[in-house]
N, CA, C and O of each residue as an XYZ file, in Angstrom:
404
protein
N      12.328     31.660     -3.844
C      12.174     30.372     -3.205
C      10.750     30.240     -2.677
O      10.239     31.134     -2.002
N      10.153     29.175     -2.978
C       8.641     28.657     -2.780
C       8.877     28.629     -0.804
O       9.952     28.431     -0.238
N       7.983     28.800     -0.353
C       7.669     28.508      0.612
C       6.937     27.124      1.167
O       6.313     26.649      0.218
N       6.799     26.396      2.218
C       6.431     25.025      1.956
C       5.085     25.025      2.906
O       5.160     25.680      3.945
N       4.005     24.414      2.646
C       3.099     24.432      3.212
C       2.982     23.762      4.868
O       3.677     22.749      4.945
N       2.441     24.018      5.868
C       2.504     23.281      6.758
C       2.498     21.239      6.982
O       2.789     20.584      7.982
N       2.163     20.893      5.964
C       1.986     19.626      5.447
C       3.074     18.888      5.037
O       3.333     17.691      5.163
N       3.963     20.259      4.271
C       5.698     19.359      3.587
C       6.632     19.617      4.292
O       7.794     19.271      4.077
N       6.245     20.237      5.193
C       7.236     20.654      6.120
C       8.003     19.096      6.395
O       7.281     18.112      6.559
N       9.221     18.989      6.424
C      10.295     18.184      6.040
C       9.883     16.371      5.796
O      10.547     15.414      6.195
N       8.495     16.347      4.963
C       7.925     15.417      4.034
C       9.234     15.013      2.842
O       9.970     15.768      2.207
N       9.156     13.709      2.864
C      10.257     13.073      1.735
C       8.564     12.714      1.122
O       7.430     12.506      1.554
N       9.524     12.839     -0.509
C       8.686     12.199     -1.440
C       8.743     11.009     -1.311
O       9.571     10.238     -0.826
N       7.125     10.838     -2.118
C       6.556      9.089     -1.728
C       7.692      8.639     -3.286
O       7.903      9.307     -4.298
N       8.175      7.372     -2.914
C       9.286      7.014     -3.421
C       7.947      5.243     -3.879
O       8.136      4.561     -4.886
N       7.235      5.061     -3.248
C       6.611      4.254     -4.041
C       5.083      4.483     -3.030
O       5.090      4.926     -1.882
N       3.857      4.059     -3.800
C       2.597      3.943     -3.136
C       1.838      2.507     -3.594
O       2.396      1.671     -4.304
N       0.346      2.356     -3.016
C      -0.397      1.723     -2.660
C      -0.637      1.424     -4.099
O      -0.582      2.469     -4.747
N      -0.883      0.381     -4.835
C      -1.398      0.328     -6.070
C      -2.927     -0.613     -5.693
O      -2.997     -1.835     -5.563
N      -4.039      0.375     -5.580
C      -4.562      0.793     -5.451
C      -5.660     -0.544     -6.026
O      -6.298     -1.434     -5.464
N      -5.430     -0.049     -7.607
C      -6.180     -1.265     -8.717
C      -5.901     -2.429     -8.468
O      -6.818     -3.217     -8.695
N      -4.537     -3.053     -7.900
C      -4.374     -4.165     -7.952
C      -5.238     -4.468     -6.520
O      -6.112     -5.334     -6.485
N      -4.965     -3.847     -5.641
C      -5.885     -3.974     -3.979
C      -7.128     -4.390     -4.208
O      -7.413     -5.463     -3.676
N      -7.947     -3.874     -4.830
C      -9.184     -3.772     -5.002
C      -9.861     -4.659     -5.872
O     -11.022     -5.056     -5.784
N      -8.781     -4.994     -6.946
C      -9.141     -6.014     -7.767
C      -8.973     -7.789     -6.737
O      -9.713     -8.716     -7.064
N      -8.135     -7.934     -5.792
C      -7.660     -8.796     -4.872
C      -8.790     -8.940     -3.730
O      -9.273     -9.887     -3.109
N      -8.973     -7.575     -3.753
C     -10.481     -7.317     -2.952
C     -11.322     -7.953     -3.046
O     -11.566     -8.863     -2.254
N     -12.153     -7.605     -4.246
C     -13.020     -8.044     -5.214
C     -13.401     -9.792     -5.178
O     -14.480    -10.359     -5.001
N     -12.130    -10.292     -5.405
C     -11.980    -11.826     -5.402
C     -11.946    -12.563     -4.169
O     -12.095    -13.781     -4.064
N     -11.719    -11.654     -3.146
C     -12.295    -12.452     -2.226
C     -13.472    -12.505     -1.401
O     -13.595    -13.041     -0.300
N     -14.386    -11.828     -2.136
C     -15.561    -11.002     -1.412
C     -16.076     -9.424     -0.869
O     -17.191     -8.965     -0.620
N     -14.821     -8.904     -0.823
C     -14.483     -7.363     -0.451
C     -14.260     -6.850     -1.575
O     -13.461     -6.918     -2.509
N     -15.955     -5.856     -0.971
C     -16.734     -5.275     -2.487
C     -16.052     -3.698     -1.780
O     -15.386     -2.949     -2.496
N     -16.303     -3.416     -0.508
C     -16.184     -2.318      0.077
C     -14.844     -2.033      1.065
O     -14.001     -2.733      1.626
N     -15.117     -0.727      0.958
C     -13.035     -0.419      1.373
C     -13.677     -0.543      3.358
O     -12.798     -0.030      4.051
N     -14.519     -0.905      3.983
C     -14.526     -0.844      5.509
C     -14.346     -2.466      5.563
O     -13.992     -2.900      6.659
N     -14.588     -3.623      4.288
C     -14.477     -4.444      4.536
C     -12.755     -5.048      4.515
O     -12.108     -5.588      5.412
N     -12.328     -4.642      2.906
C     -10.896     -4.635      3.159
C     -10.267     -4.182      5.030
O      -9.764     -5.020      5.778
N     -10.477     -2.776      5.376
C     -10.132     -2.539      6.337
C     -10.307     -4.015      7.608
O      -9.418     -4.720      8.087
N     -11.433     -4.039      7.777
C     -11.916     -5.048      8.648
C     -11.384     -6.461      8.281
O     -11.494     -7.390      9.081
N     -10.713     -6.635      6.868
C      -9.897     -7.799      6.517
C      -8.454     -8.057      7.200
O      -7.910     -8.938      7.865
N      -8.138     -6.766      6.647
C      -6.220     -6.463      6.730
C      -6.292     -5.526      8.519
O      -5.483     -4.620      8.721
N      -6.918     -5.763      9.187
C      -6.798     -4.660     10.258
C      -6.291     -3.265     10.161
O      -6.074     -2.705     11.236
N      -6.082     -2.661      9.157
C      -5.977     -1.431      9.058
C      -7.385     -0.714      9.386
O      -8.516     -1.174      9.227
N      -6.961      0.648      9.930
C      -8.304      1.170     10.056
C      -8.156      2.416      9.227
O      -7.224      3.175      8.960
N      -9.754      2.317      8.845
C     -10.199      2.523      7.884
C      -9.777      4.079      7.038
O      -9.567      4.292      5.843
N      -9.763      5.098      8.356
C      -8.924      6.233      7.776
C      -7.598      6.170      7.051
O      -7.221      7.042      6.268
N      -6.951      5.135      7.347
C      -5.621      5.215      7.291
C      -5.862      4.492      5.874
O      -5.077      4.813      4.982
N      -6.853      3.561      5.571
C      -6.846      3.149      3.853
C      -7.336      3.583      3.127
O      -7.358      3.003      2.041
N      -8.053      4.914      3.287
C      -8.914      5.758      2.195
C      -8.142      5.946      1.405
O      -8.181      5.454      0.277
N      -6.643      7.246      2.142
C      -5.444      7.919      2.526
C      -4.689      7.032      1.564
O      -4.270      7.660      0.592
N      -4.298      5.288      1.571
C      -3.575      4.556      1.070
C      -3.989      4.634     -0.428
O      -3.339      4.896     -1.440
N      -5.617      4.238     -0.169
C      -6.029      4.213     -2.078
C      -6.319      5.348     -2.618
O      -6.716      5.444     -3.779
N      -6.155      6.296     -1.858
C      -6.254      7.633     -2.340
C      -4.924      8.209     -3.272
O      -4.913      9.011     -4.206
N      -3.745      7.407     -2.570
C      -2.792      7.983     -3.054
C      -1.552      8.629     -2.139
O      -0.352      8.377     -2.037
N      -2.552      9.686     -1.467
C      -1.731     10.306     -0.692
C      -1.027     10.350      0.629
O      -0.717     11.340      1.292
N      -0.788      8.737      0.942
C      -0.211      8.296      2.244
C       0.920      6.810      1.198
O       0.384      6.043      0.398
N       2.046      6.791      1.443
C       2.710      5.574      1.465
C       2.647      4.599      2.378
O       2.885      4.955      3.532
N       2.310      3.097      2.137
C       2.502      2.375      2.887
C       3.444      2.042      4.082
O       4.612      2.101      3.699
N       3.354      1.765      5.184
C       4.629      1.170      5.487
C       4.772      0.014      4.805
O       4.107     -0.435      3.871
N       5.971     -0.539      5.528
C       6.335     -2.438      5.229
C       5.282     -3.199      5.703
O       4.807     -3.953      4.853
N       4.676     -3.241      6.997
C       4.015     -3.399      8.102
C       2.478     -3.933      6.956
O       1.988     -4.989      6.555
N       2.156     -2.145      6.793
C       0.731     -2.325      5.938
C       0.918     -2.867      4.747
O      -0.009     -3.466      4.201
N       2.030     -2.754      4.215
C       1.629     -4.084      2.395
C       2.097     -5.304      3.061
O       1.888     -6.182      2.223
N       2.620     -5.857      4.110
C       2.687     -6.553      4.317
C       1.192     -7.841      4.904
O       0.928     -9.007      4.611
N       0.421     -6.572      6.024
C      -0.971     -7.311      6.168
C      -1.370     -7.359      5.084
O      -1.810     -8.433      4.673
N      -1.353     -6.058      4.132
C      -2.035     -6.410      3.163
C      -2.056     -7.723      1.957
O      -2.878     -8.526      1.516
N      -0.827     -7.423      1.781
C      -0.056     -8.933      1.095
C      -1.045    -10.437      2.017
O      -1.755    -11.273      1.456
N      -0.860    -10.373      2.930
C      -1.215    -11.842      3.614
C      -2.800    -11.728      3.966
O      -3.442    -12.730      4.280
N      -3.389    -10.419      3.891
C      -4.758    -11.015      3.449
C      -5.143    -11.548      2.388
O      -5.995    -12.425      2.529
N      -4.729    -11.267      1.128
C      -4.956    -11.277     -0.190
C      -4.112    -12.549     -0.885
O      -4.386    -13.427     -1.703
N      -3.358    -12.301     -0.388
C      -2.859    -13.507     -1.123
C      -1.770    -12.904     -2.214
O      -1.947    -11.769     -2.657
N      -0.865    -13.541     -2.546
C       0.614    -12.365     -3.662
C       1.770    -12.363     -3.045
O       2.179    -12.900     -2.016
N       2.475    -11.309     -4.251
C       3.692    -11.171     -3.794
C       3.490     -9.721     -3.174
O       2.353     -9.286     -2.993
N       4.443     -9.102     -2.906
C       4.044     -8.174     -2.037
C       4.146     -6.425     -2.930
O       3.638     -5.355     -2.594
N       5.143     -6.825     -4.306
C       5.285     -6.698     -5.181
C       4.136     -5.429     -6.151
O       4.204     -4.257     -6.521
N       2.985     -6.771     -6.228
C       1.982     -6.287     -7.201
C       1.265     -5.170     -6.440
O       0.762     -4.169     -6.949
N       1.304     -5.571     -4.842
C       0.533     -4.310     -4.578
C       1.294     -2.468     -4.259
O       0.714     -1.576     -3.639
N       2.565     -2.379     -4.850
C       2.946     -1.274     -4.715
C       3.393     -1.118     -6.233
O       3.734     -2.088     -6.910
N       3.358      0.286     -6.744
C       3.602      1.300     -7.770
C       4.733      2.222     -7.483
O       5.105      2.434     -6.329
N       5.417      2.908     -8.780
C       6.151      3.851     -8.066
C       5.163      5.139     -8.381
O       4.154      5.043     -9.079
N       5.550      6.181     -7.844
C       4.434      7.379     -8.134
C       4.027      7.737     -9.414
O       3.067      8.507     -9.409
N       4.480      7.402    -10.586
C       4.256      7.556    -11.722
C       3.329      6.353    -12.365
O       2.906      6.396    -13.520
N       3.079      5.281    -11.453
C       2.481      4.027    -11.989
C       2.956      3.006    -12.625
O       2.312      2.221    -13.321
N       4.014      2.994    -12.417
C       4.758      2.028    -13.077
C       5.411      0.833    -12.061
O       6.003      1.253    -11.067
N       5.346     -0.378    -12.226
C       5.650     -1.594    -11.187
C       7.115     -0.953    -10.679
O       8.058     -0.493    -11.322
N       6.863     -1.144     -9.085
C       7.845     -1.172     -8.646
C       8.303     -2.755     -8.239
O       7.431     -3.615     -8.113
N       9.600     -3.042     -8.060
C      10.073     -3.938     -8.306
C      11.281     -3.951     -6.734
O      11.949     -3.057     -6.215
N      11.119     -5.208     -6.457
C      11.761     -5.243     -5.125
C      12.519     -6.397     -5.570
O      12.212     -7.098     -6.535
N      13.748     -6.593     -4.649
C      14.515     -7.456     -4.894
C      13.915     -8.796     -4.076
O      13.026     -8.898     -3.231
N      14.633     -9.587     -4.590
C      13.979    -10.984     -4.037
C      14.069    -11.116     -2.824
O      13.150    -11.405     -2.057
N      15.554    -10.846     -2.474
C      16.158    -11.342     -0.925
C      14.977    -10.084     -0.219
O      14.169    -10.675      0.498
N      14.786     -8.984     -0.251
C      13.454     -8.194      0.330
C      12.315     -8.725      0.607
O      11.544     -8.512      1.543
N      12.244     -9.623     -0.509
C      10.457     -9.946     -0.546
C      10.965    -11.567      0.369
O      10.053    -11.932      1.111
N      11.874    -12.255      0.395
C      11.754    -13.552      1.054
C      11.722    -12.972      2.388
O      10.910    -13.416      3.199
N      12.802    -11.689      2.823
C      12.531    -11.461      4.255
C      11.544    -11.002      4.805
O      11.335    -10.977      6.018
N      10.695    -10.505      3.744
C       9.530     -9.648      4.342
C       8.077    -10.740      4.450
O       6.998    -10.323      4.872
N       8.290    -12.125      4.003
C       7.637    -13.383      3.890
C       7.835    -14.016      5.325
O       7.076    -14.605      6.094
N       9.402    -13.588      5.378
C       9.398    -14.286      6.761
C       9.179    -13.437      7.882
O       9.272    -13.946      8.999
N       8.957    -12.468      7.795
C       8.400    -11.171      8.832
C       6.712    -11.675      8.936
O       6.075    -11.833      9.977
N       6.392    -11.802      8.008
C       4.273    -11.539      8.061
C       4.362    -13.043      8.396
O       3.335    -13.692      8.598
């Protein structure tokens, strides 16, 4: 039996992340060339979105949610499942999470 590093110590797998390309491309279009500006867009700070487009932090609801309502979208395009492939939320999710932000 593997032993677990101080880090996974009772870590659940990321079950979906930050899609990253689509962020940046959303970025891009609205003027945010640079990830301190995104930050300074979506109020996230800035450690915490390296971490996001890095990969190795999952969003909360909270953060694709600012993120979603800086950018503009569904909330949808900006998450992946870990393999890269669209994750897909149900509707009644995404209307409540519309009426949350």
């Amino acid at each position: 039996m593997r032993s677990r590093s101080p880090g996974e110590r009772g870590a659940k797998p990321h079950r979906y992340r930050l899609n990253a390309d689509a962020l940046r491309e959303k970025a891009r279009a609205a003027g945010d060339t640079e990830q301190r500006e995104i930050a300074r867009r979506t109020g996230i700070d800035e450690g915490a979105l390296s971490r996001l487009l890095a990969g190795t932090r999952s969003p909360s609801l909270e953060t694709v949610v600012a993120l979603a309502a800086a950018y503009g979208g569904p909330i949808e395009d900006l998450l992946t499942r870990p393999d890269g492939t669209p994750l897909r939320i149900p509707a009644q999710a995404v209307r409540t999470a519309a009426a949350v932000g």
